[in-house]
N, C-alpha and C positions, 0 to 999 in steps of 0.2 A: 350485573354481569360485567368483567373487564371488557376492556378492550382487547384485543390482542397488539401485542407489537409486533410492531412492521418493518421488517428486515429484507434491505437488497443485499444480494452479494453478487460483486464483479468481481468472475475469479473465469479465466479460460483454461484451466484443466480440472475436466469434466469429474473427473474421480474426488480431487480433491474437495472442488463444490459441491459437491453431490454427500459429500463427507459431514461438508459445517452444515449443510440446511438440514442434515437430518437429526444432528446433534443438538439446532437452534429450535425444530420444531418437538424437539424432545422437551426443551423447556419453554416451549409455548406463544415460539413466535412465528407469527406467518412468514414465510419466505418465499421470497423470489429470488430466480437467478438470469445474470447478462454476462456473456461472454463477452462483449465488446461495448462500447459508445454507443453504438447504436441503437443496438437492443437495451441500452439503460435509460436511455433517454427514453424510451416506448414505456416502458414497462412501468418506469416514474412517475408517466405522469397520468394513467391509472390508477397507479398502487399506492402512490403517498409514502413511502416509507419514510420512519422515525428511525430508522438506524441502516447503517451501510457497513457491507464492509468490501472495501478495493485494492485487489493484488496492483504495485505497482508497477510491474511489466506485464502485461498482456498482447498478444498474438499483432505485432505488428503497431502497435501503438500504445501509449504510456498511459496511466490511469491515472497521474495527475491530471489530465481531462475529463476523468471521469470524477473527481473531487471539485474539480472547479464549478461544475455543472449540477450536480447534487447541492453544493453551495450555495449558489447562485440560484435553482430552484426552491431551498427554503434551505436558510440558515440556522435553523433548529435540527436540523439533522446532524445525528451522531456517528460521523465518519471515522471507521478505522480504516487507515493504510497496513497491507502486509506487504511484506517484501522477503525476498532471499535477497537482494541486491540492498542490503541495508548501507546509508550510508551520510554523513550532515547533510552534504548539499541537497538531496534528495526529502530527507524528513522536514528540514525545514522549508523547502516547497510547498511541499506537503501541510503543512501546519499554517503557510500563508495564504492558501491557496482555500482552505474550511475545513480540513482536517482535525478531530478531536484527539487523537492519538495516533500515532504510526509504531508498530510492531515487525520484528525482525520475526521471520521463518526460522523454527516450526514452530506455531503459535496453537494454541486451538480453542474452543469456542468458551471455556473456562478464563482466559486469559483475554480475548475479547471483549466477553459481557465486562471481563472485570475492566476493561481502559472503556466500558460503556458510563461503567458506574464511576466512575474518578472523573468527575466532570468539570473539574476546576485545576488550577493548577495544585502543588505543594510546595509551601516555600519551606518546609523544614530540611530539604533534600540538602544535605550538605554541600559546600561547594569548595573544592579541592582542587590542587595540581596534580595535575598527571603527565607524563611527559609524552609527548606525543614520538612516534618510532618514524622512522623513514619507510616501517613498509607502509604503516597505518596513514600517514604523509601520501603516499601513494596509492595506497586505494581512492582513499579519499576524494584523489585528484581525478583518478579512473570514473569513478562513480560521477563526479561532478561533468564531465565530459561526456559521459552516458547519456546523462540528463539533456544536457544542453544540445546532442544530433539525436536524440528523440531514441536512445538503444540503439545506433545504427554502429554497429562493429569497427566495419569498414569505414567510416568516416572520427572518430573515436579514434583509432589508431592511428591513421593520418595527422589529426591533428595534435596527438601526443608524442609523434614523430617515432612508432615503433612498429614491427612487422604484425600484421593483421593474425597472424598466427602465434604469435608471442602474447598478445593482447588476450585471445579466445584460453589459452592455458592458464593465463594470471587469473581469468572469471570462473573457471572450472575448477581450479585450486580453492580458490575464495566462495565457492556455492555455500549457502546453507541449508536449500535444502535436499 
């Protein structure tokens, strides 16, 4: 008899989670779900999971803690990052941190298993110039600054020297999902 796979997801909106566990136990993996750190850390160290996957904004706190910790619990585990806040600073956190993939919103559970199964790197991926834009320049930098006050708006804008309300339009313009 297999085993089944063992699937966390840290996702804190409830529809959405509720969404991939039922899609993931359609192809036969046990799932759990954690709203937060806390409840992942509970739940992990019962459940054992071989496969994650971690929205990286969640209610009040950032799920690169919840990667680092899943990491740190067993480095065999297959961490995908989701994000609508996609952006370098971030994915490469993300990927130093035990991440095996990080995925931009809307993602779904076809496109998951598949960064489950891609388990190595690919070096055939062509490597080209692109020219970088001054808005892409600035996200960039948004996003990096996001990271670093933990999502905190209001500090984020401060220290990019712009109105807190000019800041909140630039990330509602740029959502994906």
């Amino acid at each position: 008899m297999n085993t089944p796979r063992r699937l966390l997801i840290v996702e804190d909106d409830p529809n959405f989670a509720a969404a991939l566990q039922r899609s993931f136990e359609r192809k036969g993996y046990d799932v759990r779900r954690a709203a937060h750190l806390a409840d992942m850390l509970q739940i992990a160290e019962g459940f054992a999971p071989g496969y994650a996957v971690v929205d990286l904004k969640l209610a009040g706190e950032s799920g690169l803690a919840c990667v680092e910790a899943l990491h740190r619990r067993d480095p065999q585990t297959l961490i995908v990052v989701l994000t609508g806040f996609a952006s370098i600073a971030t994915a490469v956190e993300a990927i130093k941190l035990g991440a095996s993939h990080y995925l931009a919103k809307p993602s779904n559970s076809d496109d998951i298993e598949a960064a489950f199964a891609r388990g190595a790197g690919d070096t055939s991926i062509p490597i080209g110039h692109r020219p970088t834009s001054i808005k892409t320049l600035e996200w960039e930098k948004i996003h990096e600054t996001l990271v670093e006050t933990d999502f905190n708006i209001s500090e984020t804008a401060r220290r990019l020297g712009m109105h807190r309300r000019t800041l909140a339009r630039k990330l509602e313009k740029r959502r994906l999902t």
